[in-house]
C-alpha positions in Angstrom: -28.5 0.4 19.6 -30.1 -1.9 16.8 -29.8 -1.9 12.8 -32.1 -3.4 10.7 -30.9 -5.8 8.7 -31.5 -6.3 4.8 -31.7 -10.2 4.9 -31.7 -13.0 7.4 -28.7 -14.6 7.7 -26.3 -14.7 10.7 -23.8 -13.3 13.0 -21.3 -10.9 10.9 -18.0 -9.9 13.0 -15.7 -7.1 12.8 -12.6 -6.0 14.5 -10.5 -3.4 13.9 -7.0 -3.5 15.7 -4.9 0.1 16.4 -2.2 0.6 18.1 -3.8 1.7 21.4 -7.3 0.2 21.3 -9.6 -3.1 19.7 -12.5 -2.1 18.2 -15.2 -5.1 18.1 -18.8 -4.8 15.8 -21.0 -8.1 16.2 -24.2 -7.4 13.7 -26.7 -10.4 14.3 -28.3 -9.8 11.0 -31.8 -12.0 12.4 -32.3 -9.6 14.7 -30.9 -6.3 13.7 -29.2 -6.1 16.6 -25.9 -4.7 16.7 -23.4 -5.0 19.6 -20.1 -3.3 20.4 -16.9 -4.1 22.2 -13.6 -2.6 22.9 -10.5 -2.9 24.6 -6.7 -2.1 24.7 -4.6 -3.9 22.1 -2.3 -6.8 23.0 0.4 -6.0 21.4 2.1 -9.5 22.2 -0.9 -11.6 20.9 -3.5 -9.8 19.0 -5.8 -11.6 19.1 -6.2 -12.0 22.8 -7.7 -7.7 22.7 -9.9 -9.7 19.9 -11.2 -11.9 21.7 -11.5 -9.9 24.4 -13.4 -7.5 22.4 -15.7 -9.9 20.6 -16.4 -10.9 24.7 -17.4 -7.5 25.5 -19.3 -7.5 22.9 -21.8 -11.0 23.9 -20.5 -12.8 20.9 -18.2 -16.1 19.9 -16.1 -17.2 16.6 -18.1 -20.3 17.0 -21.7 -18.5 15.7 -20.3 -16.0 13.1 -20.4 -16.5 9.5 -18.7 -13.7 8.7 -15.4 -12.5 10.2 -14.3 -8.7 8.6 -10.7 -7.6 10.2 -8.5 -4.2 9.7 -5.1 -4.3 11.2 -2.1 -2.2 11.2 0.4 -4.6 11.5 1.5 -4.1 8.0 2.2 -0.1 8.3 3.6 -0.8 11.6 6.1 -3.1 10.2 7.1 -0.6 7.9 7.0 2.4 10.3 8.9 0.8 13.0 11.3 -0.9 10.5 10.9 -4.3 12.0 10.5 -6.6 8.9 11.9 -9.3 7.3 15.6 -9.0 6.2 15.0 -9.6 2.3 16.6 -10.0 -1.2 15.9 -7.9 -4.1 16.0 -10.0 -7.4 16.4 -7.2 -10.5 17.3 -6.8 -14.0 21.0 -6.2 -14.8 21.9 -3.0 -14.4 19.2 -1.9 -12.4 19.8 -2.3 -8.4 20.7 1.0 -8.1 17.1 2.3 -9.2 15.5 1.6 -5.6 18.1 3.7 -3.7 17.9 6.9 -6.4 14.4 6.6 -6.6 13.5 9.8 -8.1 16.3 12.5 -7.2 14.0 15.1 -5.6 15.6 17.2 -2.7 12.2 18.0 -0.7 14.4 20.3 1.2 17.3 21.9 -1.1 19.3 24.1 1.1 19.1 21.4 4.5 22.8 20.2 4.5 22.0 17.3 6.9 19.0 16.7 5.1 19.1 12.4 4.1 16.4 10.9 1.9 14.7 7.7 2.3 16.3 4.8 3.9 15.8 1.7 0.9 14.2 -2.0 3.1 16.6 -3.8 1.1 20.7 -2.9 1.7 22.6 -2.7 -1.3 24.0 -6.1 -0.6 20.9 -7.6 -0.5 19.9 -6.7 -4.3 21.0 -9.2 -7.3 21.4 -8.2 -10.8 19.9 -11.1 -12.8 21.1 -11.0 -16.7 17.4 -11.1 -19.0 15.9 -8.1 -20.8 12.4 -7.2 -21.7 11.0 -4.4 -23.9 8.1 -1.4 -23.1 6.3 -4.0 -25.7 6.6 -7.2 -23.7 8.9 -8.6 -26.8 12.2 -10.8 -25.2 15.5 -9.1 -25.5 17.9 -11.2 -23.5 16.4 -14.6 -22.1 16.0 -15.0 -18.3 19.7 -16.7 -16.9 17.9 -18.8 -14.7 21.5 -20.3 -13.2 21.8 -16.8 -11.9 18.8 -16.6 -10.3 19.6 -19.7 -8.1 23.2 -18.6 -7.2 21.5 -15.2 -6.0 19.1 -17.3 -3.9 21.9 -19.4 -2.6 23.9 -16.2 -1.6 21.2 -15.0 -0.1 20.0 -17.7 2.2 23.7 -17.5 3.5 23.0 -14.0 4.4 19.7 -14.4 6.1 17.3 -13.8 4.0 13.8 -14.6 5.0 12.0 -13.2 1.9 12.5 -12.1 -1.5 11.1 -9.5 -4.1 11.4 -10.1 -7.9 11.2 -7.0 -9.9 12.2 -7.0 -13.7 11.8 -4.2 -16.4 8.7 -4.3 -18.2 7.1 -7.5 -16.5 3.8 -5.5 -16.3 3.5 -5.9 -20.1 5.2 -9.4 -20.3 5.5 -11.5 -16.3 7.1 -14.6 -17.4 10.4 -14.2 -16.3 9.2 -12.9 -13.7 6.9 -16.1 -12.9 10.1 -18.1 -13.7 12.2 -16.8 -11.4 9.8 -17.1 -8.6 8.9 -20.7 -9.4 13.3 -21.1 -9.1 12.9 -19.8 -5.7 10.2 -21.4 -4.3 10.9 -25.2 -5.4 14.4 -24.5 -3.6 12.6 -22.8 -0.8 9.5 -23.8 -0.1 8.7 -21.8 3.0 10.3 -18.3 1.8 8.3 -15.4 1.4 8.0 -14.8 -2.4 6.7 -11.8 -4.4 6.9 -10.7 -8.0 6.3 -6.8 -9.4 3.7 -8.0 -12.0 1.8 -9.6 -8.7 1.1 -6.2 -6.9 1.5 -3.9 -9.7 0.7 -3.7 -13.3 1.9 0.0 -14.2 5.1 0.8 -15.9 7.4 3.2 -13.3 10.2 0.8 -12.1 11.3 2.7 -9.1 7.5 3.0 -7.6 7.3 -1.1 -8.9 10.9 -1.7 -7.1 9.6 0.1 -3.7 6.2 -1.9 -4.0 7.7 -5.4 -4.5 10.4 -4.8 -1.8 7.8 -3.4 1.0 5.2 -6.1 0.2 8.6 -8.9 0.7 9.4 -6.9 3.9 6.3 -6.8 5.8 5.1 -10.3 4.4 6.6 -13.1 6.8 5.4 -11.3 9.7 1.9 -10.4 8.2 1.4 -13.7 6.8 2.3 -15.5 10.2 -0.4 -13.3 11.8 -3.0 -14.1 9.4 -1.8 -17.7 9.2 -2.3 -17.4 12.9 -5.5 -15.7 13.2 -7.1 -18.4 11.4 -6.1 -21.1 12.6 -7.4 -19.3 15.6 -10.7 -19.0 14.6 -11.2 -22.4 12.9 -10.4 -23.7 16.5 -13.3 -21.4 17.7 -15.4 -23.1 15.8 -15.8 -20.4 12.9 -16.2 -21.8 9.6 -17.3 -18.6 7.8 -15.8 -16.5 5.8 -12.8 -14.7 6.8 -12.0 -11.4 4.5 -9.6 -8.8 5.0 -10.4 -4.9 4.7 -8.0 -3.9 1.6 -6.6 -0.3 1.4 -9.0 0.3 -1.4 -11.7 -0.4 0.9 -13.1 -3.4 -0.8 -12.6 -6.8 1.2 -10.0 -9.9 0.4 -10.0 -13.1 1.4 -7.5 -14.3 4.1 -5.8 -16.7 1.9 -5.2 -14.0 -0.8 -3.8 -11.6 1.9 -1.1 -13.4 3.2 0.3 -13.1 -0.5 -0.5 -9.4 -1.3 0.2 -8.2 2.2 0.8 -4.7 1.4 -2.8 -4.4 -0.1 -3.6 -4.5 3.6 -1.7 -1.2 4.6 -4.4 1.0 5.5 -7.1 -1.4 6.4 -8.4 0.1 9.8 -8.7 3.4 8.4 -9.9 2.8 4.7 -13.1 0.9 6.6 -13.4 4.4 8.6 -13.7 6.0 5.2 -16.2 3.9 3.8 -18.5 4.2 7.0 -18.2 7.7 6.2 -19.6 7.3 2.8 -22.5 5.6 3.9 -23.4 8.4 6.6 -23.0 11.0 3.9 -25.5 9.0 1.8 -28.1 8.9 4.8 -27.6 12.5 5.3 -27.6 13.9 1.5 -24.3 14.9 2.3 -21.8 15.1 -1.4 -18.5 16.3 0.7 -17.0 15.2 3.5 -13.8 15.1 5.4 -13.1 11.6 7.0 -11.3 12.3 10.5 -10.5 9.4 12.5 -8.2 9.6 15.5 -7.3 7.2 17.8 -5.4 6.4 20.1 -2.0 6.9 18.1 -2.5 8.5 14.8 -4.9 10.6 12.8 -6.0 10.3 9.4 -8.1 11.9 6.5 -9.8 11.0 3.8 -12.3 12.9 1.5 -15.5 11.8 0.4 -16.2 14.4 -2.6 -19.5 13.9 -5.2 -20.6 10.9 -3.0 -17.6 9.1 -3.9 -14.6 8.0 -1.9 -11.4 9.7 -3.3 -8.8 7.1 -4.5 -5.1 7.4 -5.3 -2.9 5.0 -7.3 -0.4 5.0 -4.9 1.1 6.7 -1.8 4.6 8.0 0.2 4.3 5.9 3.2 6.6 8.1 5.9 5.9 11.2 4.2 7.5 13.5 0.9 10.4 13.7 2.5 11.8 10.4 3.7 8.8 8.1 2.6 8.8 5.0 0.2 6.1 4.7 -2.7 4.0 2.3 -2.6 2.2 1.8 -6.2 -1.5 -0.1 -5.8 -5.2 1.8 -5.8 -5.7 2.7 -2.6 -8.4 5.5 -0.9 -6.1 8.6 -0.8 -5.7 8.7 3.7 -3.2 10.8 4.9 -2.0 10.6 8.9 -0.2 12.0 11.2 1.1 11.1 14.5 -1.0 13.0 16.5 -3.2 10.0 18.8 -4.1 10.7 22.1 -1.4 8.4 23.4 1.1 10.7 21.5 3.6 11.9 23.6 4.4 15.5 24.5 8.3 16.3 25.2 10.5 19.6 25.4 13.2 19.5 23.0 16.2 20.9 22.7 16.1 24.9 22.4 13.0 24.6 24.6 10.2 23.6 21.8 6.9 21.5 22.4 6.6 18.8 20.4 3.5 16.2 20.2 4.4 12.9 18.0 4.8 11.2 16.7 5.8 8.6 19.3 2.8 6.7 21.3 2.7 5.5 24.9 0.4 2.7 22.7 -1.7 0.3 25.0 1.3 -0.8 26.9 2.4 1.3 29.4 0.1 3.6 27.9 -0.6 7.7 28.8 0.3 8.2 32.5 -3.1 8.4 33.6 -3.6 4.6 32.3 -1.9 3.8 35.5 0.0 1.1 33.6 3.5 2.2 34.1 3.8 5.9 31.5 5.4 8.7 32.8 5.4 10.9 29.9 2.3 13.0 29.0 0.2 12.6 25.8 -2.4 14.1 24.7 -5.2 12.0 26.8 -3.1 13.5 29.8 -3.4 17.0 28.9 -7.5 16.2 27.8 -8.2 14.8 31.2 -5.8 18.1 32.8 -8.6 20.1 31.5 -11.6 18.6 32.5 -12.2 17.2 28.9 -12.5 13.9 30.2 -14.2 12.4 33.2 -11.9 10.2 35.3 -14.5 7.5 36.5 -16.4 7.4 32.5 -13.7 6.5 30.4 -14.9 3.6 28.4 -18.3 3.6 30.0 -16.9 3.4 33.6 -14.9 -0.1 32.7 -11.5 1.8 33.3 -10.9 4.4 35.8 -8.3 7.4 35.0 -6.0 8.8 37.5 -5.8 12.7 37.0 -3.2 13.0 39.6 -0.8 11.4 37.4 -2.1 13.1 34.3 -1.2 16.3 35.9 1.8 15.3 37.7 3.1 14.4 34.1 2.4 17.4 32.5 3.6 19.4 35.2 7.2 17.3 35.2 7.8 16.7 31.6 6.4 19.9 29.8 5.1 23.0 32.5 8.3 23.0 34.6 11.1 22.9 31.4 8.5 25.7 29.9 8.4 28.2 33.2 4.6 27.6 32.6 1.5 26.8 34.7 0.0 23.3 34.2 -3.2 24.4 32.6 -1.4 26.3 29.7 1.3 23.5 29.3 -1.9 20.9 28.8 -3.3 23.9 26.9 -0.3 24.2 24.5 -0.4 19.9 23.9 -3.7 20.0 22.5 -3.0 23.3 20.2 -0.3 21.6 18.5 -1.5 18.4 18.5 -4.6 20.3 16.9 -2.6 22.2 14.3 -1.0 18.8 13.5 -4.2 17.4 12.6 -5.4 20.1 10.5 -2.1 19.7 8.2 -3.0 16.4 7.6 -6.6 17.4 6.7 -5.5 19.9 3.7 -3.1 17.5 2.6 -6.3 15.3 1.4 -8.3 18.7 0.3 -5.7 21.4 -0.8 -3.3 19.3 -3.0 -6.5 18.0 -4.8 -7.3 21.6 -5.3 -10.1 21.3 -3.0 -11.0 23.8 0.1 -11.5 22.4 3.0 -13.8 25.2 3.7 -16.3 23.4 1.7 -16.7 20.3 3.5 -18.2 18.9 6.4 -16.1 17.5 8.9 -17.2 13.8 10.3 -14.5 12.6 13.1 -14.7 9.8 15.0 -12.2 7.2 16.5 -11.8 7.5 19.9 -10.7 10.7 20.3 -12.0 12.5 17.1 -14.8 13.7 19.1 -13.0 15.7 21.4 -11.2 17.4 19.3 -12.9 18.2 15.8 -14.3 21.3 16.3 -11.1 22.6 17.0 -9.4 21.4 14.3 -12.5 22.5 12.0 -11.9 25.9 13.9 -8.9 26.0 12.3 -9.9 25.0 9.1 -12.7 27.5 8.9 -14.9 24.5 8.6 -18.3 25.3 9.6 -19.9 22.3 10.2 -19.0 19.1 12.2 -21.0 15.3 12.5 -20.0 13.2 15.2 -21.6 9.7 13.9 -23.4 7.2 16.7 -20.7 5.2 18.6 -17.7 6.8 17.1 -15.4 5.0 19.0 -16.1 1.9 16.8 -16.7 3.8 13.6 -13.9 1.9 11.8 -15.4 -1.4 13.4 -19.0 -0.8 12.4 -17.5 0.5 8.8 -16.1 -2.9 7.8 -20.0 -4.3 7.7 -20.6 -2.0 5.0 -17.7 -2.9 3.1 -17.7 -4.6 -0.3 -15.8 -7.4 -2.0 -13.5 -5.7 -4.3 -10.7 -6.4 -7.0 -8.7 -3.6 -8.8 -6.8 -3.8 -12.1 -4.3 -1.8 -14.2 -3.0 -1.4 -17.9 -0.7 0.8 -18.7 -1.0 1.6 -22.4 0.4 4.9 -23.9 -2.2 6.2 -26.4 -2.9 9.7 -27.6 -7.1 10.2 -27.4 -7.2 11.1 -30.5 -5.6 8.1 -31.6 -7.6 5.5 -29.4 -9.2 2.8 -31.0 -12.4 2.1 -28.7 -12.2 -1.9 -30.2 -9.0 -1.7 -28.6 -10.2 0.0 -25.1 -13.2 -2.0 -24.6 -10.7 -5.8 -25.3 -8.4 -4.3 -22.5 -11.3 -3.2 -20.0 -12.6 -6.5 -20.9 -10.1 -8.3 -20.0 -9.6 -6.6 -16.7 -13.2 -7.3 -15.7 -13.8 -10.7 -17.0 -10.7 -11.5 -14.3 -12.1 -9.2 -11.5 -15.9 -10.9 -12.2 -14.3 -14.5 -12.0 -12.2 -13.5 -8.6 -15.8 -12.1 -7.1 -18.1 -15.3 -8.1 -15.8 -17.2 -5.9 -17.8 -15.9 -2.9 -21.4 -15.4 -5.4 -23.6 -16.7 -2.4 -22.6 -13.2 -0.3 -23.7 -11.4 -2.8 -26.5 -8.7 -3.7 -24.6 -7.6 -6.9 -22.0 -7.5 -8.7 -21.1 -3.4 -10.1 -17.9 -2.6 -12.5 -16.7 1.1 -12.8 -13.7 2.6 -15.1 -11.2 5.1 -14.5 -7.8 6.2 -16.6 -4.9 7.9 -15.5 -4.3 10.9 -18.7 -2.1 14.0 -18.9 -1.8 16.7 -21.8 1.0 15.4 -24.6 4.1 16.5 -23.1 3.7 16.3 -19.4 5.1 13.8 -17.4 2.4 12.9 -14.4 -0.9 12.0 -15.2 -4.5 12.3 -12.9 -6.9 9.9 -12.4 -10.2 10.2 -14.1 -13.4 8.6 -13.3 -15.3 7.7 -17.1 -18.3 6.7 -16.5 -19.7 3.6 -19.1 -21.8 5.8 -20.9 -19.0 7.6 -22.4 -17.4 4.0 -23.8 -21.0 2.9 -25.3 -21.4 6.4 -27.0 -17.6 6.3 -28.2 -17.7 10.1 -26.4 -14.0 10.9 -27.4 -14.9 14.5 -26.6 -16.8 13.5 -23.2 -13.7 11.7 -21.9 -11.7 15.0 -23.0 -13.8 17.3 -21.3 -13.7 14.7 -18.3 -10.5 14.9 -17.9 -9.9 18.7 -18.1 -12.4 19.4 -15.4 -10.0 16.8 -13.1 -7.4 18.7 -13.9 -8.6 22.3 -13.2 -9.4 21.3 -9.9 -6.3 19.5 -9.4 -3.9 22.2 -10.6 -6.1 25.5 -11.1 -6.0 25.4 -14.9 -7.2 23.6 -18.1 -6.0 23.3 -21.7 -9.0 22.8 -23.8 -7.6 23.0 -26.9 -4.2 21.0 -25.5 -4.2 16.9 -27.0 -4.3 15.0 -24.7 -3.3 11.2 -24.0 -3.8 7.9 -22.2 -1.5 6.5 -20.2 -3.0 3.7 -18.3 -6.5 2.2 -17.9 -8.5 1.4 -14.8 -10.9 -0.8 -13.7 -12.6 -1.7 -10.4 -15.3 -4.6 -10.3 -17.0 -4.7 -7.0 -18.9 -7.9 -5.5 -21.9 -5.7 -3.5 -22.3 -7.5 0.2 -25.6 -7.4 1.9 -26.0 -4.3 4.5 -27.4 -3.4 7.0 -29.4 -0.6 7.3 -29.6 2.1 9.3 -32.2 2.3 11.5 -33.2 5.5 12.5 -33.5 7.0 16.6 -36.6 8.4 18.3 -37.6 11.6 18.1 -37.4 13.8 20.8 -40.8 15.8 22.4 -38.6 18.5 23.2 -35.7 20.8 22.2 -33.2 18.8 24.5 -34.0 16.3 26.4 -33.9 16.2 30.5 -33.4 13.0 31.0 -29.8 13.3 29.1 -28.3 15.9 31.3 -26.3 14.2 33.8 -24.7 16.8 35.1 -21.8 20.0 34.6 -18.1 20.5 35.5 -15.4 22.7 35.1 -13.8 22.5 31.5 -10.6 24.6 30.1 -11.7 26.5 26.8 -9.1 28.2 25.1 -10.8 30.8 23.7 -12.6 31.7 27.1 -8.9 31.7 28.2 -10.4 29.9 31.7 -12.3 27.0 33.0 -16.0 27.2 31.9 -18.7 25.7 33.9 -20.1 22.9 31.1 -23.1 21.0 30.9 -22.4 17.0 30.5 -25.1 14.6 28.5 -25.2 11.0 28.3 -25.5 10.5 24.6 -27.6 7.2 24.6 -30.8 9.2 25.9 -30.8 11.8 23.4 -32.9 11.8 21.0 -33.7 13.0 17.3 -34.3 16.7 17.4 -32.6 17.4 20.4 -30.2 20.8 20.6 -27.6 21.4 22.8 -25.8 24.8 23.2 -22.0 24.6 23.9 -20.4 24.5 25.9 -21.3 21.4 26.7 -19.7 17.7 26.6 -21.8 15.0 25.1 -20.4 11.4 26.7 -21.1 7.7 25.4 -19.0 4.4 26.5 -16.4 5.1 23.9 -15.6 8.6 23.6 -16.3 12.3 24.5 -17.7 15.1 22.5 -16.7 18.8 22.9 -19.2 21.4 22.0 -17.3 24.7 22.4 -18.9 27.8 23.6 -20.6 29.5 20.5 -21.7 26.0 19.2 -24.6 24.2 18.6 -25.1 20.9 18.4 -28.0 18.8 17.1 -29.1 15.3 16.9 -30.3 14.2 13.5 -32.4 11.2 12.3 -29.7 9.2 12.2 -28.8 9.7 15.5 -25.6 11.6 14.6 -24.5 14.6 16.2 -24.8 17.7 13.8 -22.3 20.3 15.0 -22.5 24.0 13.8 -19.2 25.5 14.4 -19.1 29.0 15.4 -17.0 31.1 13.5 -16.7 34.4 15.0 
């Protein structure tokens, strides 16, 4: 598999660590070529499945100029609750906020129902006396001999990090900046954040959460990236080093290991991004990014041609989660893998998730020590998978232990046969995955119904047209290597720097002198951030967006302006803008409702070199010979019985080709299932064009 590149220049690496599998892109941009490797995380030393992966994939630290990485160390941190123990630093009266947070009951009449567990104990928070206003003006100056006696009490107790978060610092930081210059000439090596830092919207609670997760996950993020390149320098790399941010723009190492919750969704915002850039080859302007691994799913929405964003995001869910407030693409997951485990609970339900078997032991047919069934298990059960072509023949499956675990753990508790216990995993693991999929479409008053469905990740394939089934989705691409999607997406990403002003204004009332000094401001600091790396660069592009609401409401959307709108002073075009956003958000619009600003954003985005696409040859007939390899028995629900099913390697097909399902289409990385009543087709691209029956 080649891509040709756009300019001469070197080796460009990217890895993308989950917590099941390494994904490894090496893109020799002399030759084109483009090489792949993966391998099962280590999750004792990541870096070994890195450099195992790079290995795979015929390349070295030592000739790379580039180095792109996604990891999800920073979400696991959070998820598994293994971070730092840390201090909160706060304005007087205020430690309470992070523990009320916003007093919704998700679920009114659950008696046991508990909301969100806070990072930081209550014990752990110190009221500090100084007092800002909304306007930035000082009210009560900072006590900066309380700010060392909380430090002191908390270094007794532990701590290994602290957050700073003071009302109002995102109009006026410096006693914010002071009390984090205290801390860190009286402790050098502790982990140190400030609100203003990470977040420069009003909201304290959101601001609170923010500071407090990026404190909790940053000593262990920072030692892993502190780690990782000192790593690589000793490989001999002496390129750059950037880190895939959750907006989907790219960060440099040294910057990361500050702003470590910027990194949260790095693996999967890459995923997204590679989906934008399919859509554009295919003249696609919606699409549903579905990625699942080996331990979670996700979605994101491409919608227009442009990646959805979100200014934040519940990290554990509505109910229990913790806000985080910084732009991010809007991905939702679920823990629905295909190492997620499948159990009987109590009253005799089937559950799927969220927990993993991970790399290590791993699902039982792994043979590395799992006894519990996921959802690889119950694929392989039903003739899904191929025992001896899992990852191109490099690891060998064993089915007796597949269906020895679902026969144990699931068909004996239910009284059922083995095929319908393997059956039921993947039904709900599917219906899991489909929730996940209208929480990125429906609550942004969008139908999924209207969007194409591209999965990848290891096992997207083998499962999207079921979950599109579901959907009433009624069309499906399967890009090339999807296995390494994620991997291959981080060449494509761009260098990127976000920034936000919260500034209450009624649109009627906005002064565009005024707008066009605060946008100015925003990009003059996000242009200086990108020239810093000016020699990687093919362009630099700026694009505005402000969060507005009708006068009276409390939340606020996001809307895209574009620049025309500022350069023609278009009061009424941003108006209009912004009712369109929210009649598609919420089902109405007020046309004849004022409505106001309440913060302004701004993206500036340092454009990277890509590669392009090359395109596959074009088959001389409808499908191809030399790509059948063969058929097999395969478990289709709705045939209710094992189907005899053509199998095609997916390396000799070519452009053109069609392929009527059932049938399963098999490459080194992954597996995809063409259900009876489906067609599949291979496009210039080389991507798999799925219509999805929908009888």
């Amino acid at each position: 598999m080649t891509i040709s590149a756009a300019t001469p220049h070197g080796i460009r690496l990217s890895a993308d660590v989950g917590g099941t599998f390494t994904d490894v892109a090496a893109f020799d941009e002399t030759t084109g070529a483009l090489r792949l490797g993966k391998t099962l995380t280590t999750p004792a030393r990541l870096v070994d499945g890195i450099e195992a992966g790079i290995g795979k994939a015929g390349a070295a630290f030592g000739s790379a100029r580039l180095f792109l990485h996604g990891t999800t160390v920073a979400i696991n941190t959070i998820l598994e609750r293994s971070g730092a123990r840390c201090a909160l630093l706060t304005t007087e009266g205020f430690r309470d906020i992070y523990e009320i947070g916003r007093v919704n009951r998700p679920q009114a009449y659950n008696l046991f129902f508990r909301k969100h567990a806070p990072l930081i104990e209550r014990d752990m928070r110190y009221e500090i006396r100084q007092r800002m206003d909304a306007q930035g003006r000082v009210l009560i100056e900072l006590d900066e001999a309380q700010v060392g006696a909380a430090l002191a009490d908390a270094r007794a107790r532990g701590a290994q990090a602290i957050a700073i978060l003071f009302l109002h610092s995102y109009r006026n930081p410096a006693h914010e900046q002071r009390a984090k210059a205290i801390v860190q000439a009286a402790c050098p090596d502790m982990f140190v954040t400030a609100s203003h830092e990470l977040s420069q919207e009003y909201r304290e609670y959101e601001r609170t959460s923010t500071a407090a997760a990026n404190a909790y996950v940053g000593p262990r993020v920072r030692r892993y990236l502190a780690e990782m390149d000192a790593h690589v320098k000793n490989a001999g790399f002496d390129g750059n080093f950037f880190i895939v941010q959750s907006s989907g723009g790219l960060f440099d190492v040294v910057e990361a290991q500050d702003a470590c919750i910027r990194m949260l969704e790095s693996g999967p915002a890459a995923g997204v991004i590679g989906t934008r850039i399919l859509c554009a080859n295919a003249g696609l302007d919606n699409a549903i990014a579905f990625d699942m691994g080996g331990t979670t799913a996700k979605a994101g929405v491409i919608h227009g041609g442009q990646v959805l964003m979100t200014g934040g995001a519940l990290i554990g869910g509505y109910a229990t989660g913790l806000p985080l407030q910084i732009p991010m693409i809007d991905i939702q997951e679920v823990g629905a893998g295909g190492g997620s485990i499948a159990r009987v609970e109590t009253g005799g339900a089937l559950r799927v998730g969220p927990q993993s078997a991970g790399a290590q032991p791993g699902p039982a047919c792994y043979g590395g020590g799992g006894v519990e069934p996921t959802v690889t298990d119950a694929n392989l059960v039903l003739g899904r998978l191929a025992a001896d072509r899992f990852l191109g023949g490099e690891m060998t499956l064993d089915a007796p232990a597949a269906r020895a675990a679902v026969e144990a753990h699931i068909a004996r508790p239910l009284n059922l046969d083995v095929i319908a216990a393997a059956d039921g995993i993947l039904r709900i693991a599917v219906t899991k995955m489909a929730h996940v999929v209208r929480w990125v479409t429906t609550e942004r008053g969008l139908d999924a119904a209207d969007f194409a469905l591209v999965a990848y990740g290891g096992a997207g394939p083998l499962h999207a047209a079921a979950v599109a089934r579901e959907l009433r989705i009624g069309r499906v691409i399967i890009p090339r290597a999807p296995g390494h999607f994620s991997a291959r997406g981080m060449l494509f990403a761009d260098l990127r720097r976000d920034f936000i002003n919260t500034w209450f204004m009624p649109l009627a009332d906005a002064s565009f002198e005024e707008i066009e000094r605060l946008y100015g401001a925003m990009e003059e600091r996000g242009a200086a951030d990108i020239a810093r790396n000016r020699d990687l660069l093919a362009g630099v592009t700026v694009a505005r967006a402000a969060d507005m609401r009708y006068v009276g409401q409390e939340h606020a959307v996001s809307v895209d302006l574009p620049l025309d709108l500022f350069r023609a002073r278009d009061r009424a075009g941003i108006k209009r803008r912004f009712d369109a956003v929210h009649e598609t958000r919420y089902g109405y619009a007020a046309a004849e409702e004022p409505a106001e600003i309440v913060s302004l954003r701004s993206a500036t985005t340092g454009l990277m070199r890509k590669p392009l696409v090359e395109r596959v040859a074009t088959g001389a007939q409808a499908t191809d010979a030399a790509a059948l390899t063969g058929a097999r028995p395969v478990y289709f629900a709705e045939a209710g019985a094992f189907v005899d099913t053509a199998t095609y390697d997916r390396e000799r097909l070519k452009a053109g080709n069609h392929i009527a399902g059932p049938a399963l289409i098999e490459e080194a990385a992954s597996t995809s299932v063409v259900h009876p009543g489906d067609r599949a087709q291979v496009d210039a691209y080389g991507n798999l064009d799925i219509t999805v029956w929908r009888g």
